[in-house]
N, CA, C and O atoms as a GROMACS GRO file, in nm:
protein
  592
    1UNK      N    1   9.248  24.685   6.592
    1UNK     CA    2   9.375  24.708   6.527
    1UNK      C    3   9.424  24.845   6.572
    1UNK      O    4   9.389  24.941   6.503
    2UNK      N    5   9.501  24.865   6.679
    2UNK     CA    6   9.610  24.996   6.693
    2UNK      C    7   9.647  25.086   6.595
    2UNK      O    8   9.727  25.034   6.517
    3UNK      N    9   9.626  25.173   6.574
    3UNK     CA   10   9.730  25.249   6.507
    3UNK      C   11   9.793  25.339   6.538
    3UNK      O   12   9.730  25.443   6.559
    4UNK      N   13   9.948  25.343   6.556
    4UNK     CA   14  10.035  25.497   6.652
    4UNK      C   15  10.008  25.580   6.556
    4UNK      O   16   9.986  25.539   6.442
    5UNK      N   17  10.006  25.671   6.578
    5UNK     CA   18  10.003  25.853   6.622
    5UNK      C   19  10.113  25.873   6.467
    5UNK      O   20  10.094  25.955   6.377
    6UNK      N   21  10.250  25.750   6.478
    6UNK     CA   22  10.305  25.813   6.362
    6UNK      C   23  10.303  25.740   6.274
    6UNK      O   24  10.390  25.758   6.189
    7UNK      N   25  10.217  25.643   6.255
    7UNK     CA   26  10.186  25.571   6.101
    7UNK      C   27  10.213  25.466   6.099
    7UNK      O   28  10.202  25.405   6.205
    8UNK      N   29  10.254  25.403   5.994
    8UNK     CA   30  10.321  25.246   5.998
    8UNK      C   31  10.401  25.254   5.944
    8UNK      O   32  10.424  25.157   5.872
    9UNK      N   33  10.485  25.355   5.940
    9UNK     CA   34  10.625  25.349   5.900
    9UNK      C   35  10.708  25.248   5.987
    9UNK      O   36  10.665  25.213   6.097
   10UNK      N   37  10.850  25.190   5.929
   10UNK     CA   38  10.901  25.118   5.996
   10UNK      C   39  11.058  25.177   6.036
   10UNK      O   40  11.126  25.244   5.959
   11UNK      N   41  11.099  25.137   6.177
   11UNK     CA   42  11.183  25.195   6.238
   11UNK      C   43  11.279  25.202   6.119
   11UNK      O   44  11.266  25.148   6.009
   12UNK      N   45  11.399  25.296   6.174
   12UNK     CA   46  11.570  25.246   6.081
   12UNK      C   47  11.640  25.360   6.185
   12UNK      O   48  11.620  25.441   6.276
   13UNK      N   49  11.716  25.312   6.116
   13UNK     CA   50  11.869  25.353   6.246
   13UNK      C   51  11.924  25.460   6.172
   13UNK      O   52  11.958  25.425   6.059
   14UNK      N   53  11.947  25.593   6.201
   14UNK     CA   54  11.994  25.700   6.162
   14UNK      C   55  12.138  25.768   6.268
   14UNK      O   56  12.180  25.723   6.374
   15UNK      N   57  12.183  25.878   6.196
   15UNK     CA   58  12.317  25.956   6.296
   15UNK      C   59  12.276  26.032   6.394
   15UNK      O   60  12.178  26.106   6.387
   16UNK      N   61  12.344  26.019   6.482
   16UNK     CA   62  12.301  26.102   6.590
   16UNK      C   63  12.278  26.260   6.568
   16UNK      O   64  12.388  26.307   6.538
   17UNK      N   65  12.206  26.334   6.570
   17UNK     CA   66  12.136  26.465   6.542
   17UNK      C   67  12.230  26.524   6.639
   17UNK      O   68  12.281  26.629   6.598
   18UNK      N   69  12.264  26.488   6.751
   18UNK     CA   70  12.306  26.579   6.870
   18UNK      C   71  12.480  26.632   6.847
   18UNK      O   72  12.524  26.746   6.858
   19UNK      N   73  12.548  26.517   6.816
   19UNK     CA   74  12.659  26.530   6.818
   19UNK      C   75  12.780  26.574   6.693
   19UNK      O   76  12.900  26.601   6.695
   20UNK      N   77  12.653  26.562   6.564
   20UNK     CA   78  12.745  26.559   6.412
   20UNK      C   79  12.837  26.527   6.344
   20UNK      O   80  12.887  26.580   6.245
   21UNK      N   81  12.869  26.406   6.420
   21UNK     CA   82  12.931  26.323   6.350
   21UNK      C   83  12.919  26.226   6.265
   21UNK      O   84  12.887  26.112   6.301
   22UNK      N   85  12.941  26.255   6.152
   22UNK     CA   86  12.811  26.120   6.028
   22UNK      C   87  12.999  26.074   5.924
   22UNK      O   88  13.094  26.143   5.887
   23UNK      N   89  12.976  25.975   5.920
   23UNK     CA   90  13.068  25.857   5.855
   23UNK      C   91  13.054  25.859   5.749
   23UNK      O   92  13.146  25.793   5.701
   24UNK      N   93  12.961  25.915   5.636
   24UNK     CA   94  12.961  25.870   5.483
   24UNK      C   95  13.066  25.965   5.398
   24UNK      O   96  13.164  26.022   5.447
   25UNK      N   97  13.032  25.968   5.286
   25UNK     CA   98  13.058  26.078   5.115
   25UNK      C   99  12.979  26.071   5.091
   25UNK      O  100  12.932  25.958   5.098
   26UNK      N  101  12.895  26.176   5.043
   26UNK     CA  102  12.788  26.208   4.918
   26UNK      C  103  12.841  26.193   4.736
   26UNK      O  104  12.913  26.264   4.666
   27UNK      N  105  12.806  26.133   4.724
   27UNK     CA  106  12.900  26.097   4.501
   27UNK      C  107  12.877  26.223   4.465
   27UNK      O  108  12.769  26.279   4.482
   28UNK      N  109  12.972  26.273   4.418
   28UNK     CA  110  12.973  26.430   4.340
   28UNK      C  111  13.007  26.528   4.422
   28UNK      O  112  12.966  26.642   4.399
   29UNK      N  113  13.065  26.507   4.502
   29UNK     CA  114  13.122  26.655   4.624
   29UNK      C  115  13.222  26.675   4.572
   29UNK      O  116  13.320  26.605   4.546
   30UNK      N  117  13.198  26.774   4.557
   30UNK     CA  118  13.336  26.862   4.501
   30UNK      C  119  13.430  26.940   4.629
   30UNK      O  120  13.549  26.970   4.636
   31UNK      N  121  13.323  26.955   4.717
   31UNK     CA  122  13.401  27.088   4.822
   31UNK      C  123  13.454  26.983   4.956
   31UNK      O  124  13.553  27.008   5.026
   32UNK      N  125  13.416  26.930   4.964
   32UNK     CA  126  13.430  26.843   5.120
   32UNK      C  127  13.563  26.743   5.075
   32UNK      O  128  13.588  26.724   4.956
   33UNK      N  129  13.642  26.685   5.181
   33UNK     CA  130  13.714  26.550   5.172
   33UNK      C  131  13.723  26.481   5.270
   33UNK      O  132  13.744  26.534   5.379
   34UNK      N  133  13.711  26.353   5.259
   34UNK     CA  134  13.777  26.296   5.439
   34UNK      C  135  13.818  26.390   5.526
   34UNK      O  136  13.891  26.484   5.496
   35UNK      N  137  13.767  26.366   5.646
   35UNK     CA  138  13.843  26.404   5.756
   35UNK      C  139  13.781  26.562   5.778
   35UNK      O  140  13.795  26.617   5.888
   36UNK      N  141  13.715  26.628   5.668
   36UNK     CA  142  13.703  26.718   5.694
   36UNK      C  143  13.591  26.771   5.818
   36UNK      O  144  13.494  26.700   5.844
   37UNK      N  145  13.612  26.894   5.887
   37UNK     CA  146  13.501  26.903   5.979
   37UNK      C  147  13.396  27.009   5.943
   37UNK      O  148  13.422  27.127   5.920
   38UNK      N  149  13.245  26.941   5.940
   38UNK     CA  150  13.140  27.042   5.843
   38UNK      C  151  13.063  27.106   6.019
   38UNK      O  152  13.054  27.038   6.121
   39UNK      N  153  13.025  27.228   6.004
   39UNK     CA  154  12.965  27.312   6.142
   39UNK      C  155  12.785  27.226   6.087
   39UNK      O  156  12.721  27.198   5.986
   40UNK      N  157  12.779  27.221   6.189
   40UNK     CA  158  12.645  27.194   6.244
   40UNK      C  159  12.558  27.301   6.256
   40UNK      O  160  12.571  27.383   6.348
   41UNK      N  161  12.426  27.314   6.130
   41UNK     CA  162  12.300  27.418   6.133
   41UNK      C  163  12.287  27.424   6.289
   41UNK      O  164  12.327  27.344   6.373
   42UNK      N  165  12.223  27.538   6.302
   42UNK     CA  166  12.143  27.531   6.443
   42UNK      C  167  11.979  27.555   6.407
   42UNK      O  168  11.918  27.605   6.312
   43UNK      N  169  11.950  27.505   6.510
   43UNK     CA  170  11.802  27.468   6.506
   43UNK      C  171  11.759  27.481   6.645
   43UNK      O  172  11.835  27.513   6.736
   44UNK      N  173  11.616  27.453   6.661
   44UNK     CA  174  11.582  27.443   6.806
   44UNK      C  175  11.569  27.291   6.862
   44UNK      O  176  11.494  27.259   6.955
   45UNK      N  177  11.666  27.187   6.779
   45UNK     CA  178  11.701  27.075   6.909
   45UNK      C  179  11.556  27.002   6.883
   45UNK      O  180  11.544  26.919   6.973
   46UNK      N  181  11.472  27.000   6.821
   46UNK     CA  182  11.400  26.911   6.766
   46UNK      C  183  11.287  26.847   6.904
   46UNK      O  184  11.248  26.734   6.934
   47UNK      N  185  11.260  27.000   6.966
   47UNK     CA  186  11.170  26.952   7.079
   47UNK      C  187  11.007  27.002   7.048
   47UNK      O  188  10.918  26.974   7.128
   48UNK      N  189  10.980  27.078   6.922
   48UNK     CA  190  10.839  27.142   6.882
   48UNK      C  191  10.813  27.257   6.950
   48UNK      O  192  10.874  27.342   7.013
   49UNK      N  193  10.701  27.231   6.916
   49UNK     CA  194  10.601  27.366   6.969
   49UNK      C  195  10.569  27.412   7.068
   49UNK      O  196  10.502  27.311   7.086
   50UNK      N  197  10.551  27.471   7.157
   50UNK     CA  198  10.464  27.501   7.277
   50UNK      C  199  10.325  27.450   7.263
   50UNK      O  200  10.237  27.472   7.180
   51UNK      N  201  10.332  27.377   7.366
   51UNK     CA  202  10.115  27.338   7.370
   51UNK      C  203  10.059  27.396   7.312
   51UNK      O  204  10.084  27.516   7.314
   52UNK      N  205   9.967  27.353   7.240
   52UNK     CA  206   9.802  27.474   7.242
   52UNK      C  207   9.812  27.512   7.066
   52UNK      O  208   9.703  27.520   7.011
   53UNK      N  209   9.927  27.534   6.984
   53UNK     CA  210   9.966  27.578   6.852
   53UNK      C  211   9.911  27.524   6.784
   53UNK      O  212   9.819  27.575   6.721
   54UNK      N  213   9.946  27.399   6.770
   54UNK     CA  214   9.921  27.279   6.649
   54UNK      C  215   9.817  27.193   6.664
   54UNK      O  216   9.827  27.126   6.767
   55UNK      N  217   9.751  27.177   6.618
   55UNK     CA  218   9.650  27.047   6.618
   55UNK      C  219   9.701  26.932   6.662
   55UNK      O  220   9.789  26.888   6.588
   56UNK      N  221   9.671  26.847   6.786
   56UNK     CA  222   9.702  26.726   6.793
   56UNK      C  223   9.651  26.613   6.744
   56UNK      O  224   9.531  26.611   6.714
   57UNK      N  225   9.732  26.501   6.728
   57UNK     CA  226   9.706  26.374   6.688
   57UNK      C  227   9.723  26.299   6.768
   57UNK      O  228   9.833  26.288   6.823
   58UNK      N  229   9.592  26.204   6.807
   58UNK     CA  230   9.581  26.097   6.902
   58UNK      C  231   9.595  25.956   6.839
   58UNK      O  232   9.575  25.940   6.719
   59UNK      N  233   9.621  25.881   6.900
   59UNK     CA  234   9.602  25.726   6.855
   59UNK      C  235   9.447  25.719   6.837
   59UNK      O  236   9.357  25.794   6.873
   60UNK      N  237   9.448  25.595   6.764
   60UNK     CA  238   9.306  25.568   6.776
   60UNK      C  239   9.288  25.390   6.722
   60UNK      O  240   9.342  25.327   6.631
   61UNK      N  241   9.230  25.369   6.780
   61UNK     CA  242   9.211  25.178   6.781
   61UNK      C  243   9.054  25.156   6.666
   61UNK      O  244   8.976  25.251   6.678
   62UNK      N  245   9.018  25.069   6.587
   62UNK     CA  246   8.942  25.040   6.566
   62UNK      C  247   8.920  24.881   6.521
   62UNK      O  248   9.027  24.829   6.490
   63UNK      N  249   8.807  24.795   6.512
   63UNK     CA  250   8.812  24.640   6.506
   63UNK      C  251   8.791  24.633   6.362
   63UNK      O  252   8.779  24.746   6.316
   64UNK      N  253   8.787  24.576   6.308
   64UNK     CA  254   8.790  24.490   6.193
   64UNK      C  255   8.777  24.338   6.186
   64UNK      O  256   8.863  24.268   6.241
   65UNK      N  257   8.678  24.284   6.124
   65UNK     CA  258   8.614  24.162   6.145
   65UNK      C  259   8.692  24.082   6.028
   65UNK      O  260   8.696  24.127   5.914
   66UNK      N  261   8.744  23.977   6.061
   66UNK     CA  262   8.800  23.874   5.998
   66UNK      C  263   8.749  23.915   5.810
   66UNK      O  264   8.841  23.913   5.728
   67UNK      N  265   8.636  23.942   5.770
   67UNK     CA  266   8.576  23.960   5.632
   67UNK      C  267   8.654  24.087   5.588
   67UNK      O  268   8.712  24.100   5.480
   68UNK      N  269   8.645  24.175   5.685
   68UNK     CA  270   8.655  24.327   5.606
   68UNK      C  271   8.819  24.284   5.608
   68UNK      O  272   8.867  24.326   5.503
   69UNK      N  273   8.895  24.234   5.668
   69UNK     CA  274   9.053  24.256   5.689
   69UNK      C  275   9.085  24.122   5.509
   69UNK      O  276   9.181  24.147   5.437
   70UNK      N  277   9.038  24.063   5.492
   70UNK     CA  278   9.008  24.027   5.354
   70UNK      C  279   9.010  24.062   5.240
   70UNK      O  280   9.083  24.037   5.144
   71UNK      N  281   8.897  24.143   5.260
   71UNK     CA  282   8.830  24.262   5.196
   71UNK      C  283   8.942  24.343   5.133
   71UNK      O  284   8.988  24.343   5.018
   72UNK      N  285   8.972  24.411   5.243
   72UNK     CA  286   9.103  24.485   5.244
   72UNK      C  287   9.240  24.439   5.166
   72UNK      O  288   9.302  24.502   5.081
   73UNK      N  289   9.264  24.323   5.215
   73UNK     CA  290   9.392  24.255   5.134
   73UNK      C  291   9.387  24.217   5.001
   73UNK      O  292   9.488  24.213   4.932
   74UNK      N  293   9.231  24.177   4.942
   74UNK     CA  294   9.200  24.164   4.830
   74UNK      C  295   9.152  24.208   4.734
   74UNK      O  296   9.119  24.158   4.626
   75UNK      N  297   9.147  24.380   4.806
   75UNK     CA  298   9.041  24.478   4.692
   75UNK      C  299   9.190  24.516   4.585
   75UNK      O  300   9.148  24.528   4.470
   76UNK      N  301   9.286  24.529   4.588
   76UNK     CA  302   9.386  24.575   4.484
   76UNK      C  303   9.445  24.500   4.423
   76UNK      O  304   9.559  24.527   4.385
   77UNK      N  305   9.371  24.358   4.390
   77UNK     CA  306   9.428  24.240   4.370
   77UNK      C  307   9.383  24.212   4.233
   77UNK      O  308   9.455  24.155   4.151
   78UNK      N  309   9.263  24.253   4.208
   78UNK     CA  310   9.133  24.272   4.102
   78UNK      C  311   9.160  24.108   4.062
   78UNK      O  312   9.200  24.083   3.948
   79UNK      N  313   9.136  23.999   4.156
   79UNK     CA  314   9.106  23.855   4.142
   79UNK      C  315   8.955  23.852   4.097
   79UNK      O  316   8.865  23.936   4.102
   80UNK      N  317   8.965  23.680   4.035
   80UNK     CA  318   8.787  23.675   4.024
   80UNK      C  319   8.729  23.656   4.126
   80UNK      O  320   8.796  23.599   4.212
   81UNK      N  321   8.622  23.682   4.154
   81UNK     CA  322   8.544  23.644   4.286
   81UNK      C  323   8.541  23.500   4.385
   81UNK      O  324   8.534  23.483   4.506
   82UNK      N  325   8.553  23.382   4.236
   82UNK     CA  326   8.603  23.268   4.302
   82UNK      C  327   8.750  23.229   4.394
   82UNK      O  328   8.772  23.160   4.494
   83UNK      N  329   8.813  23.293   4.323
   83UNK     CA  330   8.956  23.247   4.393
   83UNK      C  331   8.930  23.322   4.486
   83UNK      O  332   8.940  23.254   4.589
   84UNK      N  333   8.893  23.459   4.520
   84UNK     CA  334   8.908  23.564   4.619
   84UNK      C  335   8.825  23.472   4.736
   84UNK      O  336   8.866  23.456   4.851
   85UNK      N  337   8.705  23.417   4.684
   85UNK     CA  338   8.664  23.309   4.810
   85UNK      C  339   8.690  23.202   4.831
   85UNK      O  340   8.604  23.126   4.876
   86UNK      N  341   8.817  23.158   4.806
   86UNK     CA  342   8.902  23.032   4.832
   86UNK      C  343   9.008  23.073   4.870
   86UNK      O  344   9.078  22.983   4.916
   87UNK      N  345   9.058  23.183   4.873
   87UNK     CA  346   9.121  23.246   4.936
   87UNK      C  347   9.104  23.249   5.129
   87UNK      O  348   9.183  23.223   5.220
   88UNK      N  349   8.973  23.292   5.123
   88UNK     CA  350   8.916  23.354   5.230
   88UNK      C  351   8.873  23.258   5.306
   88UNK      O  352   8.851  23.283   5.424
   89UNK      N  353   8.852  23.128   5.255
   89UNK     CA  354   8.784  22.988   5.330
   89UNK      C  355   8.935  22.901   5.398
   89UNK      O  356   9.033  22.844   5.349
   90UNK      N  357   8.883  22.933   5.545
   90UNK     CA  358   9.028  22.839   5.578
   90UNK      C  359   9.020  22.690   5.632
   90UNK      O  360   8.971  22.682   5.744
   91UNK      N  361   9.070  22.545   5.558
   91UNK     CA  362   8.996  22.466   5.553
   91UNK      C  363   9.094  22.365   5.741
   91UNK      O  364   9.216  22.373   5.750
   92UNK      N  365   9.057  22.330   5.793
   92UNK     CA  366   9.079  22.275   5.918
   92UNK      C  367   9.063  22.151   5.896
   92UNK      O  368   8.954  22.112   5.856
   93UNK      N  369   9.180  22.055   5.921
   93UNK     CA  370   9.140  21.902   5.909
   93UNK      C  371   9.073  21.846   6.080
   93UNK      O  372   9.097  21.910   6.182
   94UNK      N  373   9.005  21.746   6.078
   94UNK     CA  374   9.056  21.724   6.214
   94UNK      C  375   9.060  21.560   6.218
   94UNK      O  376   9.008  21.500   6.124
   95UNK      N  377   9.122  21.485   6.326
   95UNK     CA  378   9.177  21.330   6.258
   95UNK      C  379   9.032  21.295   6.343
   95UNK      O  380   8.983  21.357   6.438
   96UNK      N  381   8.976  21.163   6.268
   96UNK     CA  382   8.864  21.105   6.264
   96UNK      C  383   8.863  20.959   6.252
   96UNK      O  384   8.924  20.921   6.152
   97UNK      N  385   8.818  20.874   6.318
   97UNK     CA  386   8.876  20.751   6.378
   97UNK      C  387   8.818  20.665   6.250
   97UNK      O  388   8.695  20.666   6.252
   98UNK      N  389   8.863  20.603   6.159
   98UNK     CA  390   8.794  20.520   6.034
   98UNK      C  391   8.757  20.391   6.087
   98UNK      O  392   8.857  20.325   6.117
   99UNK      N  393   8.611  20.313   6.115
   99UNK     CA  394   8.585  20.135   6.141
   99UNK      C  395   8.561  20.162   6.302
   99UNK      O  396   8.558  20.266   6.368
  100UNK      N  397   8.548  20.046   6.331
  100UNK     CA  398   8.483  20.036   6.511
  100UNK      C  399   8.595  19.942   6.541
  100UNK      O  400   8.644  19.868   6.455
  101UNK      N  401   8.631  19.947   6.657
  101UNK     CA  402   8.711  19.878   6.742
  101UNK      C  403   8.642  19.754   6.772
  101UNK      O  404   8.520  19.753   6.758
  102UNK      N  405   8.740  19.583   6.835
  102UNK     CA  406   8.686  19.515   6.836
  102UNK      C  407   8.631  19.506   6.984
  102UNK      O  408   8.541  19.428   7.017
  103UNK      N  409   8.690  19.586   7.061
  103UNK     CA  410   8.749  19.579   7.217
  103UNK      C  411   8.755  19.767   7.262
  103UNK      O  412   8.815  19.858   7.206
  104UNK      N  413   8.685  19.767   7.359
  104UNK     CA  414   8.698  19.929   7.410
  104UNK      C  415   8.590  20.016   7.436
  104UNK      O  416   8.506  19.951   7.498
  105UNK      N  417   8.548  20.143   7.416
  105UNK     CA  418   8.415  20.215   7.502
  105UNK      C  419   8.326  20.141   7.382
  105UNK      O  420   8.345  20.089   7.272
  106UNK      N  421   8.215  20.172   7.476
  106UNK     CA  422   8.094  20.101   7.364
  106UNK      C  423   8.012  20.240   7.237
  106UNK      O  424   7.925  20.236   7.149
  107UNK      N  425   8.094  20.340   7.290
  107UNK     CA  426   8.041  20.423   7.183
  107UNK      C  427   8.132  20.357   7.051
  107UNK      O  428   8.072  20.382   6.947
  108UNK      N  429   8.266  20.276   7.025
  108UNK     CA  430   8.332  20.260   6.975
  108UNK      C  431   8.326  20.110   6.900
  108UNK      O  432   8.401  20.080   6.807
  109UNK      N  433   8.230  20.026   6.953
  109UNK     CA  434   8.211  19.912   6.940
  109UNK      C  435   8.111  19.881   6.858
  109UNK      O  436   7.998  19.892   6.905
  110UNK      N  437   8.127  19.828   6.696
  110UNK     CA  438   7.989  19.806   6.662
  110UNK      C  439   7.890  19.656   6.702
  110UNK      O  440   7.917  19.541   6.664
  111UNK      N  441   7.806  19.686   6.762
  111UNK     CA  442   7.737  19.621   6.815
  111UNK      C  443   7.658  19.485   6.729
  111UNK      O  444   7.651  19.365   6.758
  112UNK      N  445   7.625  19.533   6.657
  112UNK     CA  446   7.571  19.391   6.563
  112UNK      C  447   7.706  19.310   6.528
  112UNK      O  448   7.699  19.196   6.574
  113UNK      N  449   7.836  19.340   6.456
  113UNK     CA  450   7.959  19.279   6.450
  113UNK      C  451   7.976  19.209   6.576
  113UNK      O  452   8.020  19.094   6.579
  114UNK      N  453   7.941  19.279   6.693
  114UNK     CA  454   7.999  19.218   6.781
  114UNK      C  455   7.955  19.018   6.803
  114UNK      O  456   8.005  18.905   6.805
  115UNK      N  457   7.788  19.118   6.819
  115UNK     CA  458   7.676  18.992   6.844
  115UNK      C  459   7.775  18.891   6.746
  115UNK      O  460   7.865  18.818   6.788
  116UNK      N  461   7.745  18.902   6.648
  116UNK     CA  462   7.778  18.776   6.508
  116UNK      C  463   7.901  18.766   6.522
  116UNK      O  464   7.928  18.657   6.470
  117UNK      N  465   8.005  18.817   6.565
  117UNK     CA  466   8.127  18.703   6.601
  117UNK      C  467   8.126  18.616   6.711
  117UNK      O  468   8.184  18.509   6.727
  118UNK      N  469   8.035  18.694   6.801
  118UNK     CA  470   7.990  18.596   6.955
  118UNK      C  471   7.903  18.453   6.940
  118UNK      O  472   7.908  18.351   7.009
  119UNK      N  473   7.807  18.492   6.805
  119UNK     CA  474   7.734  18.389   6.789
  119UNK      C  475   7.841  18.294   6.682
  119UNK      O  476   7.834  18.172   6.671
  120UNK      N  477   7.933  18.378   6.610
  120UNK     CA  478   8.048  18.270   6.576
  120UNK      C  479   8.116  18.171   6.658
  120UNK      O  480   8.123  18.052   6.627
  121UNK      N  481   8.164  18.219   6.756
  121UNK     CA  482   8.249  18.170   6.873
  121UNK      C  483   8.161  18.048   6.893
  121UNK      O  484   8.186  17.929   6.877
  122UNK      N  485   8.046  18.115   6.934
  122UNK     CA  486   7.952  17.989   7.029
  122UNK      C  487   7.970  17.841   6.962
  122UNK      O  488   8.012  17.738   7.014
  123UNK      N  489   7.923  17.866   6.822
  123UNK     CA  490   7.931  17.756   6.720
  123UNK      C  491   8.060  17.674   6.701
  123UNK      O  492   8.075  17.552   6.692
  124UNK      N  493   8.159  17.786   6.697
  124UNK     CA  494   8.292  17.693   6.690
  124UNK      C  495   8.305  17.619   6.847
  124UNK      O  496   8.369  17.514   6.859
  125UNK      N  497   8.263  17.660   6.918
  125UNK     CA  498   8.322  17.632   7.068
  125UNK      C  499   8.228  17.456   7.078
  125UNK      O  500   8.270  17.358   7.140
  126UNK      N  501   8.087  17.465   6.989
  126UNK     CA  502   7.994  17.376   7.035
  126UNK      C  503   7.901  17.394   7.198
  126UNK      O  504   7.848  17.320   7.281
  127UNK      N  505   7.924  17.537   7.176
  127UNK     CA  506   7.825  17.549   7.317
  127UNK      C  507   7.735  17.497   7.328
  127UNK      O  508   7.678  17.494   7.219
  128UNK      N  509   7.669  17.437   7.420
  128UNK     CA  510   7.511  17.396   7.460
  128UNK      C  511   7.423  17.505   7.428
  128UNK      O  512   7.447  17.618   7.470
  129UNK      N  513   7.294  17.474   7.337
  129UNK     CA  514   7.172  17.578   7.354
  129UNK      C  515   7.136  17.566   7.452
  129UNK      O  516   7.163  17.484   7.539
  130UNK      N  517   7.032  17.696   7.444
  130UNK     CA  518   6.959  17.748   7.576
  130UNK      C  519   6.909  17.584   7.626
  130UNK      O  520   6.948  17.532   7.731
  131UNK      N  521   6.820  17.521   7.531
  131UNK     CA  522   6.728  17.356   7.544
  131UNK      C  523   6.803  17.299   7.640
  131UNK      O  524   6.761  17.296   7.756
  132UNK      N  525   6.927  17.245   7.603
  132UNK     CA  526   6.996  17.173   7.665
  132UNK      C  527   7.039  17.210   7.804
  132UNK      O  528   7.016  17.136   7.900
  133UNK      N  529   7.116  17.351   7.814
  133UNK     CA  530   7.100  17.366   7.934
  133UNK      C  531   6.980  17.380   8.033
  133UNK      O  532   6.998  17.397   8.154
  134UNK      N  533   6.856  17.373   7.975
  134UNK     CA  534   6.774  17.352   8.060
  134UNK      C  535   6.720  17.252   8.120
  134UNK      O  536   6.658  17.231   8.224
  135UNK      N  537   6.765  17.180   8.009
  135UNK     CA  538   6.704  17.005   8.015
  135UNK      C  539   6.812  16.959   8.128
  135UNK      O  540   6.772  16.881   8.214
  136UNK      N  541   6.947  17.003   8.133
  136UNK     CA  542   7.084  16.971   8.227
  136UNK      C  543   7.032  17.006   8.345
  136UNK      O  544   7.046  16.923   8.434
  137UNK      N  545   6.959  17.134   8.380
  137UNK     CA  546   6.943  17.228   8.472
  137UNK      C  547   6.806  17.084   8.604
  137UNK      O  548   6.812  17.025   8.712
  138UNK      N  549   6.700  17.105   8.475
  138UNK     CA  550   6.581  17.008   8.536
  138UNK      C  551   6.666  16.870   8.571
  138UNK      O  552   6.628  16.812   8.673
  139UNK      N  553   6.783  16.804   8.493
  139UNK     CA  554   6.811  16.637   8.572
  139UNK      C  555   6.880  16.722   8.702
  139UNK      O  556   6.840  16.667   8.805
  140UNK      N  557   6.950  16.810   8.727
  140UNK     CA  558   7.061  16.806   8.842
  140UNK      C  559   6.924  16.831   8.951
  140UNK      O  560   6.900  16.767   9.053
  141UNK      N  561   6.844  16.949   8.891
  141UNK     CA  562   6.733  16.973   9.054
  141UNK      C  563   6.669  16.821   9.066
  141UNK      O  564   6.644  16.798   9.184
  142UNK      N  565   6.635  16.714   8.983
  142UNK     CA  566   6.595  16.607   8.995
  142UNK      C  567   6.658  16.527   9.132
  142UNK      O  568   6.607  16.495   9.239
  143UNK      N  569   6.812  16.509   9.066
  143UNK     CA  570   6.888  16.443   9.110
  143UNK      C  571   6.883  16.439   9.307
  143UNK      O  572   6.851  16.362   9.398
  144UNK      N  573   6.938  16.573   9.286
  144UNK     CA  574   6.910  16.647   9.464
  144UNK      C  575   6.800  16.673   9.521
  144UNK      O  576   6.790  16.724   9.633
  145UNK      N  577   6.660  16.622   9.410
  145UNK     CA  578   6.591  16.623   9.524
  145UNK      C  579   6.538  16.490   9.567
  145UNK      O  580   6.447  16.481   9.649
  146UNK      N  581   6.591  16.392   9.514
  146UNK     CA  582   6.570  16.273   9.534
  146UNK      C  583   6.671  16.228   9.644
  146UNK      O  584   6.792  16.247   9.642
  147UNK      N  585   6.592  16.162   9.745
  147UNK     CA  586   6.695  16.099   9.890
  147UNK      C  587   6.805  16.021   9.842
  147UNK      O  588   6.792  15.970   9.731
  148UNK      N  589   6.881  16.009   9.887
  148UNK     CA  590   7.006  15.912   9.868
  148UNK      C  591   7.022  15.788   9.967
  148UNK      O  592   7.117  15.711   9.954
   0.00000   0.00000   0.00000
């Protein structure tokens, strides 16, 4: 976390220092009126010190871990401890696929469902058992190997 040199104050837009010309009334002036022209203090132009005088002030950066920046936002809050950690817990949905597909990767496919609608099918279809097709299998090699 940064911090400049001049705080965390936040900008604002002021009159130009250089030229002295400022647009308002002050409530309760007795001596001044519109239009009037006020002389400009003199000063030294708002450039400081010569080097070396004053103590300087540097920037200075330091981290702060997700807890302490918490910490921080919630110590002047004087919450109970519970809310302050429901506060602090940030909850993330993420979308999650509900049931198995009937059709698609096989990480996605439940496998026993599958079997038992296959062994449904078979039944409605009247497939031949394994028996039969074997018993079919032994007449055809019969057939061809007998001369004609």
């Amino acid at each position: 976390v940064p911090m400049p040199r001049k705080g965390t104050d936040e900008p604002s837009f002021g009159d130009d220092r250089q030229s002295g010309r400022r647009q308002h009334i002050l409530p309760g002036n007795k001596t001044f009126s519109p239009g009037d022209l006020i002389d400009k203090p003199g000063g030294g132009g708002g450039y400081g010190s010569a080097p070396g005088t004053t103590e300087s002030e540097d920037d200075f950066r330091f981290v702060l871990s997700r807890e302490e920046v918490l910490d921080l936002f919630f110590e002047d809050l004087e919450l109970p401890d519970l809310v302050k950690l429901n506060l602090k817990q940030i909850l993330s949905f993420k979308p999650r696929r509900a049931g198995f597909a009937a059709s698609g990767a096989p990480t996605n496919i439940n496998v026993g469902r599958t079997m038992r609608n296959s062994h449904g099918r078979r039944i409605a279809l009247r497939r031949p058992k394994q028996a039969e097709l074997d018993e079919i299998a032994r007449q055809i090699a019969e057939l061809e190997a007998k001369p004609a």
